[in-house]
C-alpha positions in Angstrom: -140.5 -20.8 -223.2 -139.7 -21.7 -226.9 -137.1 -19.5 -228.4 -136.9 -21.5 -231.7 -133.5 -22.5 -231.8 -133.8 -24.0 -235.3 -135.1 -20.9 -236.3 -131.4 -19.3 -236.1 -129.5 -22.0 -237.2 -129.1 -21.2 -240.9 -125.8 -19.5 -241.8 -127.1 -15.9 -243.2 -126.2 -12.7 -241.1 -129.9 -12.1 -240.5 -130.2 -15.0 -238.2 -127.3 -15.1 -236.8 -128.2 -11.8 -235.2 -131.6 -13.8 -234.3 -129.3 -16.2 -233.2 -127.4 -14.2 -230.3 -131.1 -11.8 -229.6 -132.0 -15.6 -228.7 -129.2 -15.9 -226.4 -129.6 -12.7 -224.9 -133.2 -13.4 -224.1 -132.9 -16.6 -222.6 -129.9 -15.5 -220.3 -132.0 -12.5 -219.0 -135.0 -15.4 -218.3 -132.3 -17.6 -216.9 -131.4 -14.8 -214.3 -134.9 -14.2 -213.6 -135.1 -17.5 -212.0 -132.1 -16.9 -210.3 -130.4 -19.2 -212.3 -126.7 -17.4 -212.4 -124.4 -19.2 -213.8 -126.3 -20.2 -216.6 -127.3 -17.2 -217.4 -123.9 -15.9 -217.7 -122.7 -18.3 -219.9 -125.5 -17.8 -222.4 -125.5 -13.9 -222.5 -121.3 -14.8 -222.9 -122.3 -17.4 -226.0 -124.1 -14.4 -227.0 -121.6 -12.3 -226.9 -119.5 -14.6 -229.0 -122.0 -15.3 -231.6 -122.2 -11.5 -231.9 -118.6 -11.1 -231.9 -118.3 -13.8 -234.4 -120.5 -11.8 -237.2 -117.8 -9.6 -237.4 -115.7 -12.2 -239.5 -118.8 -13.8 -241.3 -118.5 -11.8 -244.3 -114.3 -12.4 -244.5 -115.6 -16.3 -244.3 -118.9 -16.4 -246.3 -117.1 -17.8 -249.6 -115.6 -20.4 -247.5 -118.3 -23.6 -247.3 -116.0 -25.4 -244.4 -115.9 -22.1 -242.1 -119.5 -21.0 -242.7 -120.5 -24.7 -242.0 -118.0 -24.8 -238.7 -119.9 -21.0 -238.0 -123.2 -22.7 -237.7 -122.8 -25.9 -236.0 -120.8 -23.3 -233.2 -124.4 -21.2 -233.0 -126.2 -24.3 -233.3 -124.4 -25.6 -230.5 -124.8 -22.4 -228.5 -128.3 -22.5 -229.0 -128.6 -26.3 -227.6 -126.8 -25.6 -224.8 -129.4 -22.8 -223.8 -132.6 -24.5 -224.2 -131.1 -27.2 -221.9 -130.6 -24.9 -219.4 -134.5 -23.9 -219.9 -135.3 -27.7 -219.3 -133.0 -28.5 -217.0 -132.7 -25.2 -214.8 -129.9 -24.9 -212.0 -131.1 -21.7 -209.8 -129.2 -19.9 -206.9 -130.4 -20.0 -203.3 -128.4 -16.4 -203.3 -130.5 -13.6 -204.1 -129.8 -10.8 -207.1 -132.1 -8.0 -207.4 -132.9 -8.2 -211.2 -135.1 -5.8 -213.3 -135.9 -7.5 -217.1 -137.3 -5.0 -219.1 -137.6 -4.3 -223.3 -137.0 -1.5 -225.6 -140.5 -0.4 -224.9 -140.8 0.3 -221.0 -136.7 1.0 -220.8 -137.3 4.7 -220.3 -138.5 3.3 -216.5 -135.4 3.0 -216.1 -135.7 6.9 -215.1 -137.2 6.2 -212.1 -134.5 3.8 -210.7 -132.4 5.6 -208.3 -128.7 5.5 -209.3 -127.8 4.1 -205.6 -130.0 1.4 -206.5 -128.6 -2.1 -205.8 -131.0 -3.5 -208.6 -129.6 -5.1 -211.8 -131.2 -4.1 -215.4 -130.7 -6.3 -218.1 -132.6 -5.9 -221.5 -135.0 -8.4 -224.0 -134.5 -7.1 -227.4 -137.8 -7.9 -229.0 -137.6 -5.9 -232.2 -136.5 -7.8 -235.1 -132.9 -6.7 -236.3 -133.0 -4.5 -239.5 -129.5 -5.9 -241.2 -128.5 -3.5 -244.2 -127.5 -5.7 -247.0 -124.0 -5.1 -248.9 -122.9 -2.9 -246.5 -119.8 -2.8 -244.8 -120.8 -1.0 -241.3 -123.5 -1.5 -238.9 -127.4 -1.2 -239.1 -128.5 1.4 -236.2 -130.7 -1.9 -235.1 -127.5 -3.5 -234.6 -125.8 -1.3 -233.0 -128.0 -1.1 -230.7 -128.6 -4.8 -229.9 -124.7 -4.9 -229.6 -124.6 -2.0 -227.0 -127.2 -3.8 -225.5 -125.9 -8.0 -225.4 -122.3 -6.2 -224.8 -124.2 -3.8 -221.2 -126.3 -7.5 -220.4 -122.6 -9.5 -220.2 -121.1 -6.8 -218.3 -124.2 -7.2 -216.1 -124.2 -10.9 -216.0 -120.6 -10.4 -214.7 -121.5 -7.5 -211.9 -124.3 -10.0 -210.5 -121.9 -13.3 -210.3 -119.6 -11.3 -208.8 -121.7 -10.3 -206.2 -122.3 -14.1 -205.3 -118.8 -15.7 -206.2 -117.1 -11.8 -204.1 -115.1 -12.6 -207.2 -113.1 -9.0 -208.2 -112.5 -10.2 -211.6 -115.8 -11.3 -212.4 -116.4 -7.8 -211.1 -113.4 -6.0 -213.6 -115.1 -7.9 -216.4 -118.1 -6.8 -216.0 -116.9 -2.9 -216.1 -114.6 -3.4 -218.5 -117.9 -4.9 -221.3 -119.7 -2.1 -219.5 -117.3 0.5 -221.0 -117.4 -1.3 -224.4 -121.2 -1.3 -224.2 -120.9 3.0 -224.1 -118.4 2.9 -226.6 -120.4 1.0 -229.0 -123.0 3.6 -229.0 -120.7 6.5 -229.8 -121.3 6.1 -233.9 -125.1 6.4 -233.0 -124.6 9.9 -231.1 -123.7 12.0 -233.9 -125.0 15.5 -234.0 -127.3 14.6 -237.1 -128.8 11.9 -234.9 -129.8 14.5 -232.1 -133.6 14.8 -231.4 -134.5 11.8 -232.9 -136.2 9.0 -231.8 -133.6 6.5 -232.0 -131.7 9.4 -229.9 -133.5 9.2 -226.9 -133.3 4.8 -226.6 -129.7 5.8 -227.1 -129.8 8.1 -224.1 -131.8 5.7 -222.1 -129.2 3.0 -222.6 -126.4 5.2 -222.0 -128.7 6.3 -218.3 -128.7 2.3 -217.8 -125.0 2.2 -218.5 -123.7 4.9 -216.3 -125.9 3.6 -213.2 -124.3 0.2 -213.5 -120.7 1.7 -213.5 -121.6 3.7 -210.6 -122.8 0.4 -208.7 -119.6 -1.8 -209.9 -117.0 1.6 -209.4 -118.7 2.2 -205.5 -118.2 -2.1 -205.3 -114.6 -2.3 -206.5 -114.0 0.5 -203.9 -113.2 3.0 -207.4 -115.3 6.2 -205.9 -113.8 9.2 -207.5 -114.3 7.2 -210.7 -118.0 6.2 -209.9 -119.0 9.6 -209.3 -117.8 11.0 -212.6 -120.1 8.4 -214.0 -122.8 9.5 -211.0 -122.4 13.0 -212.7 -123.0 11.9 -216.4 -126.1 9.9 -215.1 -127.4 13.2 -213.9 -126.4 14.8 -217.5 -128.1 11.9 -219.5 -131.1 12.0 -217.3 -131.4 16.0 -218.2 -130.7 15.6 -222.0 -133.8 12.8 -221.9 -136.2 15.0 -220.2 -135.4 17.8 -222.6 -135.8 15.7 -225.6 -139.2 14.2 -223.7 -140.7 18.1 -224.3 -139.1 18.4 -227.7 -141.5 15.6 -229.2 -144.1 16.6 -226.9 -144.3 20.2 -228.4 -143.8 18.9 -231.7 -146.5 16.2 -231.7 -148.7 19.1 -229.9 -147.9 21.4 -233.0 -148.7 18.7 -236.0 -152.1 17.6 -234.1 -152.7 21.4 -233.8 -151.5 21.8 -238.1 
């Protein structure tokens, strides 16, 4: 697999969101061959790269720290493709479901007492809005998303390591994953299509907090999350037969 790590080396805000999509993709491979550990440090250096955006416009009229920025990604970046080449996998077993944008809203047919992982591939290019000081709804959602795959990363090392704070990390970037998607669920954003990803992604997030709650022992809490993964599933069905009767009526027009 080539992820072109050159590709997301120059400094501009652009790429360095190609730069941690990269990352993110390449972790969820890396888990896919059962290789763990790597995996969780990459979707982590994704994370960070991500996290790091944040201060790249405080920084962008200083050369030294935009130079110090990229040789971090660049480094990042390196480290990942040599985990592609030189790939340490798990004889322990996690039950791990890859999927994309496109075929998330499977995700509906995953039982909530499933044991399986989902982790997400972004594969649509990130829309960055130039000049401005808050978030593109492309990136907020590929945050949501890297922030859900690290809390993930963390349930399923957890599981092999029976390591409780892997397993508190992981719900705690879990939670920031939901909360990251609150500015996308604003009442003007309702029966949209960018609404209903949202709702899948939110589905995704509250049947992982139900597996790490029921695993850390939390049940009371895990089926408050149980009851919104009912909730979300309803919202997403009724949105489903929104755009079917309106698609129905402008074919019809």
């Amino acid at each position: 697999m080539n992820f072109h790590a050159q590709q997301a080396y120059c400094p501009d805000e652009a790429e360095m969101w190609r730069a941690a999509v990269a990352l993110n993709n390449i972790a969820a491979y890396l888990f896919q061959r059962h290789c763990y550990e790597q995996g969780l440090q990459t979707i982590i250096d994704a994370a960070h790269v991500m996290k790091a955006l944040s201060a790249l416009s405080e920084s962008c009229q200083d050369p030294a720290a935009l130079a110090a920025f990229a040789q971090d990604v660049h480094f990042r970046l390196q480290r990942a493709n040599h985990c592609l080449s030189d790939p340490h996998s798990s004889n322990d077993f996690i039950d791990v479901v890859v999927l994309t944008e496109d075929d998330i809203e499977s995700t509906l047919e995953i039982s909530p007492s499933s044991d399986s992982l989902v982790l997400i591939r972004v594969e649509k290019d990130i829309g960055t809005e130039q000049n401005s000081e808050s978030l593109s709804s492309d990136e907020v959602l590929t945050a949501a998303i890297i922030l859900h795959n690290c809390g993930i990363a963390h349930l399923g090392v957890s599981r092999i390591r029976n390591d409780a704070n892997q397993l508190s990390r992981g719900l705690s970037l879990l939670q920031l994953a939901d909360r990251c998607l609150a500015p996308c669920c604003e009442p003007a954003l309702q029966c949209s299509e960018d609404s209903v990803l949202i709702l899948l992604l939110q589905i995704i997030i509250s049947q992982a907090m139900v597996q790490g709650l029921l695993e850390s022992g939390q049940r009371d809490e895990a089926d408050k999350f149980l009851s919104a993964f009912h909730s979300l599933r309803g919202n997403v069905q009724q949105m489903d037969e929104y755009f079917y009767g309106h698609n129905r009526a402008a074919a019809a027009a």
